[in-house]
C-alpha positions as a printed Julia matrix, in Angstrom:
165×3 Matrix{Float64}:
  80.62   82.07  101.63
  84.36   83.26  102.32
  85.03   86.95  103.37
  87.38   89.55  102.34
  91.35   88.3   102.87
  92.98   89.84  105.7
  94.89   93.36  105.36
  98.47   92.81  107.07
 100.76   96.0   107.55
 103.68   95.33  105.09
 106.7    98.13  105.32
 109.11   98.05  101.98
 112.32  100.17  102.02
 113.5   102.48   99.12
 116.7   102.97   97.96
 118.01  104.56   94.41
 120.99  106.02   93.51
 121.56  106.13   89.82
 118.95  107.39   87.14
 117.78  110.48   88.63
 116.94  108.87   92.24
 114.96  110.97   93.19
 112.37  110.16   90.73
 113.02  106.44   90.57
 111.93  106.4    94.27
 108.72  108.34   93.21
 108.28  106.03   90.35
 108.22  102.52   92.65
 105.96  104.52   95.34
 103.52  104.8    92.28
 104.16  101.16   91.4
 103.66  100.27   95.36
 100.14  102.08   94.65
  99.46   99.94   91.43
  99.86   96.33   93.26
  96.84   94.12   93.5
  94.85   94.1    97.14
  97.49   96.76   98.32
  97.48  100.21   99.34
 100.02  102.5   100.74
  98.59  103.79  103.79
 101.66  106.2   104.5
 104.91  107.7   102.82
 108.27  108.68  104.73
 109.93  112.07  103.37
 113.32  111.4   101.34
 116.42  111.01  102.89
 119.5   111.33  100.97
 122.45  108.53  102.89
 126.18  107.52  101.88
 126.19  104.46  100.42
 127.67  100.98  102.17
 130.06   99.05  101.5
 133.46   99.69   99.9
 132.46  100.55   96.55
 132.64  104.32   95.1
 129.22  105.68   94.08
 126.92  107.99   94.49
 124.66  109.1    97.72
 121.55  106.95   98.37
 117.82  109.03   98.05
 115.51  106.49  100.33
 112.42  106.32  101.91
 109.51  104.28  103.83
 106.08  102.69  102.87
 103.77  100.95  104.66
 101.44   98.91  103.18
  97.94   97.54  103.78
  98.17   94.28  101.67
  96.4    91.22  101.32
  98.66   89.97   99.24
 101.09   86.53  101.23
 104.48   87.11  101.93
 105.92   85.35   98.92
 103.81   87.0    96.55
 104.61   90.91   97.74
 107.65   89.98   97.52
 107.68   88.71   94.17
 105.83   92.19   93.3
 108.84   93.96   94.92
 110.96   92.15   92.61
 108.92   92.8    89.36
 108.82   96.55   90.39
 112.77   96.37   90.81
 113.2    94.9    87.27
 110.27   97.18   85.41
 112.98  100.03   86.95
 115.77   98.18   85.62
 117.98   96.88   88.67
 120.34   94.83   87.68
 122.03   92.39   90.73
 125.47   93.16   90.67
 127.91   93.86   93.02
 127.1    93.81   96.41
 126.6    97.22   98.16
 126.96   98.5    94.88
 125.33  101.09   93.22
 121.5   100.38   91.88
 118.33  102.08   89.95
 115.92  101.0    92.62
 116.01   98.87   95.46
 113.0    97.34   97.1
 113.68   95.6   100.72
 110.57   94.34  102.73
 111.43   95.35  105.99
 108.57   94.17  108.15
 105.4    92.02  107.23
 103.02   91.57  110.22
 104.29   90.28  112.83
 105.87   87.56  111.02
 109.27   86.24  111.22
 110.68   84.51  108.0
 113.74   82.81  107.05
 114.62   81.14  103.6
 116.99   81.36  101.34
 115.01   84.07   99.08
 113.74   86.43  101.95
 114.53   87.2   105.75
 111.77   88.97  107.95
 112.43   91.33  109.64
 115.32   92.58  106.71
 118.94   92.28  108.42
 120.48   94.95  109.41
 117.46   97.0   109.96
 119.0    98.38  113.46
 121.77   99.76  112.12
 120.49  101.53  109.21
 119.27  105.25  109.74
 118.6   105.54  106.11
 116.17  102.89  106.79
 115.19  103.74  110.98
 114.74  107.29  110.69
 112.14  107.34  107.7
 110.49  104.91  110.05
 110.35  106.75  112.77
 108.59  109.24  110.82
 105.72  107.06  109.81
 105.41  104.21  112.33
 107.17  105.22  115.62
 105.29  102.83  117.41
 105.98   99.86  115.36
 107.03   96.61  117.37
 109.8    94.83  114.56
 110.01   91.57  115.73
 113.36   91.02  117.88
 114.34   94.74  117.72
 111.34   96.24  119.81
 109.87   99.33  119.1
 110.75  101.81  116.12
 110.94  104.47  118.25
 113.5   103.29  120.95
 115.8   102.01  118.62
 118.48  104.38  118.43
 120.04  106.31  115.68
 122.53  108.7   114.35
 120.68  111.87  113.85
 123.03  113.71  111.83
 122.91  111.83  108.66
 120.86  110.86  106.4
 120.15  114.42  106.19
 116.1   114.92  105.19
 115.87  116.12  101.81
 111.87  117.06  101.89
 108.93  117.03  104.02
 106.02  115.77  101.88
């Protein structure tokens, strides 16, 4: 007799700014909901950021989930990528603008490198579109090689919150 899989903590980053963003980010969250032996245990609020890179676009609405998920590594993030696509991302230019992006930030406690996915996502320490909506939800979260959310520091000022859910 085999028992239930195990739940691992999976956090996936949000990021739209074309096609009412807004409610693109809304729409993946829902998506996030629909994904086999996978709940979203907690939300972040929106933030609204200024885009990277050099390119001129739009400001970025993003946001936080954390996940409860059975589901391996390979095959959330192959979710992720179906959700992107159902949304209508299209890979362009780098940094450039985008319906809907879906980054796993954190899975576990794992640490991954290939040439699809990297574990903890890059770059995660410098981001406060991506640190501060985790502070909200998971200040204590360990990311592996960073340390804990909440000691990592950031630039309050921007992104601004948009809403408190």
């Amino acid at each position: 007799m085999t028992g239930a899989a195990a739940r691992r903590p999976a956090y996936v980053g949000l990021g739209s700014n074309l096609e009412e963003p807004r409610r693109q980010v809304e729409l993946a969250i829902r998506s996030l909901r629909s994904m086999p032996r996978t709940s979203v245990s907690a939300r972040s609020s929106l933030y609204r950021s200024a885009p990277l890179g050099p390119v001129e676009q739009p400001d970025f609405i993003n946001a936080v989930a954390r996940l409860e998920t059975e589901l391996g590594v390979n095959e959330l993030f192959r979710h992720l990528r179906e959700i992107e696509e159902r949304q209508g991302r299209v890979r362009g230019e780098r940094w450039g603008p985008r319906v809907i992006d879906l980054d796993l930030l954190v899975y576990a406690d794992a640490v991954i490198t290939t040439t699809q996915l990297t574990v903890p996502h890059p770059g995660i320490g410098e981001r406060n579109f991506v640190l501060l909506p985790l502070q909200e939800i998971a200040p204590d979260l360990i990311i592996p090689g960073l340390g804990r959310v909440a000691d990592i520091a950031v630039n309050r000022e921007e992104p601004r919150i948009l809403r408190a859910d």
